[in-house]
C-alpha positions in Angstrom: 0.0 0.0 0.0 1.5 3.4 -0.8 0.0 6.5 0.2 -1.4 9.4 -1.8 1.2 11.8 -0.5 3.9 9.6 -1.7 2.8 8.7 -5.2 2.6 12.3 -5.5 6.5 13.0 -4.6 7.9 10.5 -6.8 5.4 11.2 -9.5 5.9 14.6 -9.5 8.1 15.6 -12.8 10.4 18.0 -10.6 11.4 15.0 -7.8 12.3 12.9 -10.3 14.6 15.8 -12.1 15.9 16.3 -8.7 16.5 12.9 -8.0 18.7 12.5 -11.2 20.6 16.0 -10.6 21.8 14.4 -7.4 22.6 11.2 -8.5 24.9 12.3 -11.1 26.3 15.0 -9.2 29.8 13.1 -8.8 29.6 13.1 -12.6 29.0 16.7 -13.9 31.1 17.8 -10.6 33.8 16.2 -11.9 33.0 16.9 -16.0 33.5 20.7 -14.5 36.4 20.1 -12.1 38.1 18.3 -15.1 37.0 20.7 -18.1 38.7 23.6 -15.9 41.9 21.6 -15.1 42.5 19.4 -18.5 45.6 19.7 -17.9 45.8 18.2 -14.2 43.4 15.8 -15.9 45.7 14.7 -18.5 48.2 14.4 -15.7 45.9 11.9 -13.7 45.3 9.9 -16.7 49.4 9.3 -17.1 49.7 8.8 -13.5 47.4 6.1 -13.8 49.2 4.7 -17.0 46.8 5.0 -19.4 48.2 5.9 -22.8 47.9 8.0 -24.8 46.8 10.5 -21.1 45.5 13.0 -23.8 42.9 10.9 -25.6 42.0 8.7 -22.2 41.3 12.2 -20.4 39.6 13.5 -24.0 37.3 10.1 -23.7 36.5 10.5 -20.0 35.4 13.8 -20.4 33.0 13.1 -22.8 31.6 10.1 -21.1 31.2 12.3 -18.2 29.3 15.1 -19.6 27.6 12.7 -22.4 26.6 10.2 -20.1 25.1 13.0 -17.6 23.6 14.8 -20.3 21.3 11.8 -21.1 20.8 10.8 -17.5 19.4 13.3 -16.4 17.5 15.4 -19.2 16.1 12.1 -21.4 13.6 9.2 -20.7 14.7 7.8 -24.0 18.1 7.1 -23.8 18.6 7.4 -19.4 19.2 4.1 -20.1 22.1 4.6 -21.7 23.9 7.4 -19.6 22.9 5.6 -16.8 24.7 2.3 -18.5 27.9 4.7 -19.9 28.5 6.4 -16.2 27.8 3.1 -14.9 30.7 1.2 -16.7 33.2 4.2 -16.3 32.7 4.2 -12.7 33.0 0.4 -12.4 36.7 0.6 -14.6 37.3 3.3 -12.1 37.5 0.7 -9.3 40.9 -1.7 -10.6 42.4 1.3 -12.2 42.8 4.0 -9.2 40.5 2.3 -6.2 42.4 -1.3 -6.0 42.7 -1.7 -2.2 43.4 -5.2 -2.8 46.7 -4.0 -3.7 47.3 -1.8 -1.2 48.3 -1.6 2.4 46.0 0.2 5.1 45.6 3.1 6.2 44.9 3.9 2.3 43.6 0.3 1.4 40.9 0.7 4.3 39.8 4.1 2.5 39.8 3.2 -1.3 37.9 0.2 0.2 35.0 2.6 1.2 35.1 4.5 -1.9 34.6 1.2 -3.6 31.5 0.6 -1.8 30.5 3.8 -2.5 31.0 3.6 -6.3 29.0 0.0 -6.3 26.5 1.9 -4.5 26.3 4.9 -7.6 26.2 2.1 -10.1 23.1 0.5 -7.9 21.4 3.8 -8.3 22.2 3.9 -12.3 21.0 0.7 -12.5 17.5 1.7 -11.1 17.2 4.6 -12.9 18.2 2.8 -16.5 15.2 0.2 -15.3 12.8 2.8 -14.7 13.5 4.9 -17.0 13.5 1.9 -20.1 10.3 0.9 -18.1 8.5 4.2 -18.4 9.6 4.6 -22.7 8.4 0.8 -23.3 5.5 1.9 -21.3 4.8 5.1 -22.8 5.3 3.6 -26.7 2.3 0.9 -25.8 
């Protein structure tokens, strides 16, 4: 049973806007944060070996502001910024978070930020359900 009140919320066209402003905030944070210092970006991206750092940093870029674009201002293709931002932040985890590898005090912290990335692609993943579930119900 859900109440009136509620269905209201989370119908409400604004909330769910809301909802997937704050959800992808790490992303377009970091698309700005990045965009302003390419250069530290390009940096990271060598630090981390990935070669060439220039077109690695040029591809993350544009899977963060692509991927955040669709998230959050399309039902028709959530899906897919949800899936894109979803598999970035995933890679993200054995490239830079691999506390496995690591001694503590920094394997016990990459740890949590682990978690905390599984828990962002959780929320992708709902959103790439409900949002494919609301276009296949909308087209029938």
């Amino acid at each position: 049973m859900t109440f009136n009140w509620v269905n209201s919320i989370v119908e409400n066209r604004a909330f769910q806007l809301l909802s997937r402003i704050i959800l992808t905030l790490p992303f377009w944070g970091a698309a700005i944060e990045h965009g302003i210092g390419f250069n530290a970006w390009i940096g990271t991206m060598a630090h981390f070996n990935l070669n060439p750092p220039v077109l690695f940093a040029v591809f993350t870029l544009l899977t963060l502001v692509v991927g955040t674009i669709l998230t959050v201002f399309t039902n028709k293709w959530a899906w897919l910024g949800a899936g894109a931002l979803g598999i970035f932040t995933f890679l993200t985890i054995p490239i830079a978070h691999a506390f496995w590898t690591m001694k503590d005090p920094q394997a016990h912290t990459e740890f949590y930020t682990v978690l905390e990335h599984l828990a962002i692609i959780g929320g992708l993943m709902v959103l790439a359900t409900q949002a494919r579930n609301a276009e296949t119900a909308a087209g029938a």
